[in-house]
C-alpha positions in Angstrom: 11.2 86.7 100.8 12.5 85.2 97.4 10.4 83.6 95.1 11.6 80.8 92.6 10.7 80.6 89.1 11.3 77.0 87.1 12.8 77.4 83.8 13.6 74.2 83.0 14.9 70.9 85.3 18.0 72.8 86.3 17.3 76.1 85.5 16.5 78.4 88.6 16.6 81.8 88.9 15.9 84.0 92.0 13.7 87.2 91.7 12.9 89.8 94.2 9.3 89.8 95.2 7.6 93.0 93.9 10.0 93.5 91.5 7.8 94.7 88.4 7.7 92.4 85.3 10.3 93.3 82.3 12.2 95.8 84.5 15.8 95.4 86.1 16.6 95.7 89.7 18.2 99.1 89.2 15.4 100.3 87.3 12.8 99.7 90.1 12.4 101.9 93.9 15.4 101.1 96.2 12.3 100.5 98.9 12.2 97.4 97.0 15.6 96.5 96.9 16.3 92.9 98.8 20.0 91.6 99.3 20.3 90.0 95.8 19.4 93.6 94.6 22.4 95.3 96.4 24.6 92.8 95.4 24.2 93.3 91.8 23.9 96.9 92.3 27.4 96.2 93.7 29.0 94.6 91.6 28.2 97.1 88.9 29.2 99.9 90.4 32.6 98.2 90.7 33.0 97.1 87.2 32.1 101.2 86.2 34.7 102.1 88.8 37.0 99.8 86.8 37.0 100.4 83.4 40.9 98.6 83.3 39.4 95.2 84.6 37.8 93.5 81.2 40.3 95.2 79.1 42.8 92.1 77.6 46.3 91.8 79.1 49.0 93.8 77.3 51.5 91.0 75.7 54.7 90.5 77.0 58.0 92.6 75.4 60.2 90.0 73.5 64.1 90.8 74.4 65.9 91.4 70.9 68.2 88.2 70.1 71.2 91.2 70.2 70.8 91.5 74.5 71.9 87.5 74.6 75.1 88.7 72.3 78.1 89.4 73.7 79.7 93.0 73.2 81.4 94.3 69.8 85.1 94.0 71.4 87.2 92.5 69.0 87.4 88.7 70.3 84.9 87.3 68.1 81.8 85.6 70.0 83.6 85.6 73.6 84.3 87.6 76.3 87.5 89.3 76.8 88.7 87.1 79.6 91.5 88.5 82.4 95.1 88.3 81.5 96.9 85.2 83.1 99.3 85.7 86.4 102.1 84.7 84.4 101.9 87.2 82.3 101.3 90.3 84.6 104.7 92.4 85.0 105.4 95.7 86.3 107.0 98.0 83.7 109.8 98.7 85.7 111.1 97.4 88.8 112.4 99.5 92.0 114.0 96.8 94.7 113.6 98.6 98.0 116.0 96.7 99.7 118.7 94.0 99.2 121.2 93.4 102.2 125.2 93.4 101.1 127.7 92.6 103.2 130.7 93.0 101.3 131.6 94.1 97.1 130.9 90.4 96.0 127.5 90.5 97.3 126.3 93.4 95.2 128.3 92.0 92.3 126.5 89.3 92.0 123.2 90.8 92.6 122.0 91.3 89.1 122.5 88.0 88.3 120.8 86.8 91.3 117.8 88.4 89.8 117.5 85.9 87.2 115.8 86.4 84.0 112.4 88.1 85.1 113.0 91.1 86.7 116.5 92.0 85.4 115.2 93.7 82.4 113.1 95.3 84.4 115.3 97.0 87.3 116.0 100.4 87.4 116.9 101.3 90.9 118.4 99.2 94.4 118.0 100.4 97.8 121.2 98.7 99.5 121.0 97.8 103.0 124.4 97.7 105.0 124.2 95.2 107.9 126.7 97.9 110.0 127.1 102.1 109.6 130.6 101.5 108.1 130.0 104.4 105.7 133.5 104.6 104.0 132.5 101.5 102.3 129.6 103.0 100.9 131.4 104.2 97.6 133.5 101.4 97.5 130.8 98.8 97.4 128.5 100.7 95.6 131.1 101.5 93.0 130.8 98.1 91.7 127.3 97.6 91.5 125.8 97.1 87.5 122.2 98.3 89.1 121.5 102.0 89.3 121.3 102.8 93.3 118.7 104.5 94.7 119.6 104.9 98.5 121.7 103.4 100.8 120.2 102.2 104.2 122.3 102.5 107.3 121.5 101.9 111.2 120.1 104.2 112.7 122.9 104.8 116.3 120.5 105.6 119.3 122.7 108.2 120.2 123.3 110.3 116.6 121.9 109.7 113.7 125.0 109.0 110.6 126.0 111.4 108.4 128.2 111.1 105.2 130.0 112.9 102.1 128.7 110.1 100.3 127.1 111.2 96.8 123.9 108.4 97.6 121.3 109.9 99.6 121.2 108.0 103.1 118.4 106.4 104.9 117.9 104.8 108.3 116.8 101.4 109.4 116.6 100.0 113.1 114.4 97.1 114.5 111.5 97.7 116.9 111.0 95.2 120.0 108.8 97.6 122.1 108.5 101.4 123.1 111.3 102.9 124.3 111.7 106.8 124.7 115.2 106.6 123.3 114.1 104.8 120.0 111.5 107.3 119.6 113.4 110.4 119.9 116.3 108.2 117.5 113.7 107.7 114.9 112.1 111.4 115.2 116.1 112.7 114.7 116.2 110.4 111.5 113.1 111.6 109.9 114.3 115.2 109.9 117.1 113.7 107.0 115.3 111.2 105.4 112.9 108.0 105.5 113.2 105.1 108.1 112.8 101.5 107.6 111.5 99.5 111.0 111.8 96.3 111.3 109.3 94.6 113.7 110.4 92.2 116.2 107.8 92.6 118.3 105.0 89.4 118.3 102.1 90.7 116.2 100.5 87.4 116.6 98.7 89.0 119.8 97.0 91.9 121.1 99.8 93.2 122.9 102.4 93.0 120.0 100.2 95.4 118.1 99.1 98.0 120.7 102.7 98.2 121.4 103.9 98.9 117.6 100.7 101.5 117.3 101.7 102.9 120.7 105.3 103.1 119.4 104.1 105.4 115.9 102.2 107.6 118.1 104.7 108.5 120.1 107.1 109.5 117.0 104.3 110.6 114.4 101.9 112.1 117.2 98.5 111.3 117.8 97.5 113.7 114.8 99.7 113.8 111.8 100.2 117.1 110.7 99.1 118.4 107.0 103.3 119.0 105.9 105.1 116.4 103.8 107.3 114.2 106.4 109.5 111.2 104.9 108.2 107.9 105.3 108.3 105.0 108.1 108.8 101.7 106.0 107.6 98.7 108.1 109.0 95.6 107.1 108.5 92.2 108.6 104.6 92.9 109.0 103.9 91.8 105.3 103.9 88.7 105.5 104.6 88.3 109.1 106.5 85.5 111.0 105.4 82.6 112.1 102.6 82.7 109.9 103.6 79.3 108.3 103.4 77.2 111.4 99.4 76.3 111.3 97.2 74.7 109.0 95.4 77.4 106.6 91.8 76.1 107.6 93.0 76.9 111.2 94.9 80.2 110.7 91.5 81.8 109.0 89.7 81.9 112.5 93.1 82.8 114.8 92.5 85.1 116.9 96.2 86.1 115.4 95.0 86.5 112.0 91.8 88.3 113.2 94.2 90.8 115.2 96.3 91.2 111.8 93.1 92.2 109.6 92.2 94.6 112.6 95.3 96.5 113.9 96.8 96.7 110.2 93.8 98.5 109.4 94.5 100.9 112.3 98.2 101.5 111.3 97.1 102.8 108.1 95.8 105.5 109.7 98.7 106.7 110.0 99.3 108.2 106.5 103.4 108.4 106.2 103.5 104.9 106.9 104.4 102.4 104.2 104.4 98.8 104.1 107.5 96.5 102.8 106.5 93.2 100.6 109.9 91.7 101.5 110.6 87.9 102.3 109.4 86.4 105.4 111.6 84.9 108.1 109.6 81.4 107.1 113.2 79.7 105.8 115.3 80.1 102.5 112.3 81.1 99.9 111.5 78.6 97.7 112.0 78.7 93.9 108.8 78.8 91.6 109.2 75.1 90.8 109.8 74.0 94.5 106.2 72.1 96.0 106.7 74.5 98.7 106.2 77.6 96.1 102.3 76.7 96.4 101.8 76.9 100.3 103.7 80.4 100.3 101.7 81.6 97.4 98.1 81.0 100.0 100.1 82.5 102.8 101.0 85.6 100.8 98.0 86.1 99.6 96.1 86.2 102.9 98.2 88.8 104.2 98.3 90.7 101.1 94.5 91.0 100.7 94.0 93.3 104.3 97.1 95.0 104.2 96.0 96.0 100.2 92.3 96.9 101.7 94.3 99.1 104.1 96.7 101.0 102.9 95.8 100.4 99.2 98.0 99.4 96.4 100.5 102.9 97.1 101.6 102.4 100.3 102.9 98.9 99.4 106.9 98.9 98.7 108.8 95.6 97.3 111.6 94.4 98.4 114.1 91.7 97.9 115.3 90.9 101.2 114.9 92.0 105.1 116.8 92.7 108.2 115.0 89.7 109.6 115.0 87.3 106.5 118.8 88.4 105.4 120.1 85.4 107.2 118.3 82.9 105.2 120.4 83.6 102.3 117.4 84.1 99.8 117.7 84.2 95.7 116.2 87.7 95.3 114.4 86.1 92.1 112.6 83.5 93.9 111.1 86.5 96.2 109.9 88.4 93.2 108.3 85.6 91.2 106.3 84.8 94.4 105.2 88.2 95.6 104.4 89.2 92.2 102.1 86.3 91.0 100.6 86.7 94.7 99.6 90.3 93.6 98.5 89.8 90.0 96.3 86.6 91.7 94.5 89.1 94.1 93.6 90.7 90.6 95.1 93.6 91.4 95.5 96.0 87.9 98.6 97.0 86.2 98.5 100.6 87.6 98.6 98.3 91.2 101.3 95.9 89.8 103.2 98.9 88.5 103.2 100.8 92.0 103.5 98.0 94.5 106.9 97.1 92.4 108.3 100.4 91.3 106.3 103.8 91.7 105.8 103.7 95.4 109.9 103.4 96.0 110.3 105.5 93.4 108.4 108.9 95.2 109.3 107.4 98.9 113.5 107.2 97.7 113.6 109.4 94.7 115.1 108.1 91.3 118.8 106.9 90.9 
């Protein structure tokens, strides 16, 4: 039982009965002890088993004013920001392809360039449209852009040959597998690198198991560790038909789901290269055409997978394609909008310099 004592009108206090006068509750027999006892005994044993709970709260670190300053870098109070597009060039320019057809067509080519990337060029890939090679010298003869290569067909049944003092390569189109063109483009490797251009529809399943089917049955299913000469794809980058649908639309197409996929599978295969060349979308437009802007988004959702496959080496500009030659391009217009679609990815100016020079450079050699 507890007992109350009054000290006063609201002052009550409870005291264990037989608890002797003037002493504690830990100071008399634990036989005593009633509940109020144990609870005080308790509570004291916690607060010794706690010697951290009435000590006062350690105050709060104040951040020096310098951590809400920005970095020592030489711009004054703001941040360095990213250069603009406009003014992201390579150093040098490599064009891995421009389609003549007679002298007067690579005459005229520089000039075609414009005012951007002439300073810049230091080498031409020229692509003959047939495999007259006794033109070669005369043609090239003329031309006021150093010469890389020159690209002929490739003939399914013996690969060209010249005296020509340019070092030859090989293009031919791929519609689907066919024994012949593999054993064609296998011959071709053996002298120098091959340019494909795909004809086949990418914008399904089928299109793309056929083109990987295709480079497995000329590069094997394993490539082996020896230096081979390249397979440039072209008309994969961007592809056709890719400007027929509305942008919100083509971003959940099964077609431009397949592209992110199976161009991430074709990397795999590491002697295979990429061409940035123009599209078979119409005559590109100039910089200052309203079109420019639609192309520019197009590009650029192409460009981003194929860059986060094959990376920023195994890309190769080019002016013009077997399957965009017929549109009668301005090989300027091409490079102003493949090259601000690549700086506005934010790609570097190691990327920049590669993806428009230094990959064509080791792929064709130097002029």
């Amino acid at each position: 039982m507890i007992s109350a004592t009054s000290c006063g009108p609201l002052d009550i206090r409870l005291q264990p009965i037989g608890e002797a006068k003037g002493k504690s509750p830990l100071e008399t027999s634990p036989a005593t002890w009633t509940s109020t006892t144990l609870v005080f005994r308790m509570a004291t044993l916690a607060n010794e088993s706690n010697p951290r709970k009435n000590r006062p709260a350690k105050p709060i670190p104040r951040l020096p004013l310098s951590a809400f300053s920005p970095p020592n870098s030489g711009t004054g109070e703001k941040f360095p920001l990213p250069p603009s597009p406009a003014t992201v060039h390579p150093q040098v320019v490599y064009d891995a392809g421009f389609a003549v057809s007679s002298i007067d067509g690579l005459k005229s080519y520089a000039s075609a360039l414009g005012s951007s990337p002439d300073p810049r060029l230091a080498g031409v890939v020229v692509s003959l449209p047939d495999a007259n090679l006794d033109s070669i010298e005369q043609i090239t003869a003329s031309s006021t852009v150093p010469v890389l290569a020159v690209s002929v067909p490739i003939s399914k049944s013996s690969t060209p040959s010249s005296s020509s003092s340019h070092k030859l390569v090989y293009s031919t189109a791929f519609v689907q597998p066919a024994p012949s063109e593999a054993e064609a483009i296998k011959s071709a490797l053996q002298s120098g690198v091959v340019t494909i251009d795909v004809q086949t529809d990418l914008s399904t399943e089928a299109g793309w198991e056929s083109l990987e089917e295709f480079l497995t049955s000329v590069l094997g299913a394993k490539e082996t560790e020896e230096p081979r000469p390249a397979i440039v794809l072209s008309n994969i980058l961007p592809p056709p038909k890719a400007l027929e649908m509305p942008t919100v639309t083509l971003l959940s197409h099964p077609s431009y789901i397949a592209y992110q996929g199976h161009s991430a599978t074709v990397s795999f295969f590491e002697s295979v290269y990429v061409s940035l060349s123009p599209p078979d979308w119409g005559a590109v437009p100039s910089p200052v055409d309203p079109n420019a802007k639609e192309w520019n988004k197009r590009i650029k959702m192409y460009l981003g997978p194929i860059i986060e496959a094959f990376g920023f080496n195994r890309i190769i500009f080019a002016s013009s394609s077997p399957s965009s030659a017929k549109h009668d391009s301005v090989p300027a217009n091409w490079y102003e909008l493949a090259r601000e679609a690549v700086a506005e990815l934010g790609i570097d100016q190691e990327g920049v310099d590669a993806i428009f020079g230094g990959n064509a450079k080791a792929v064709y050699g130097s002029a």
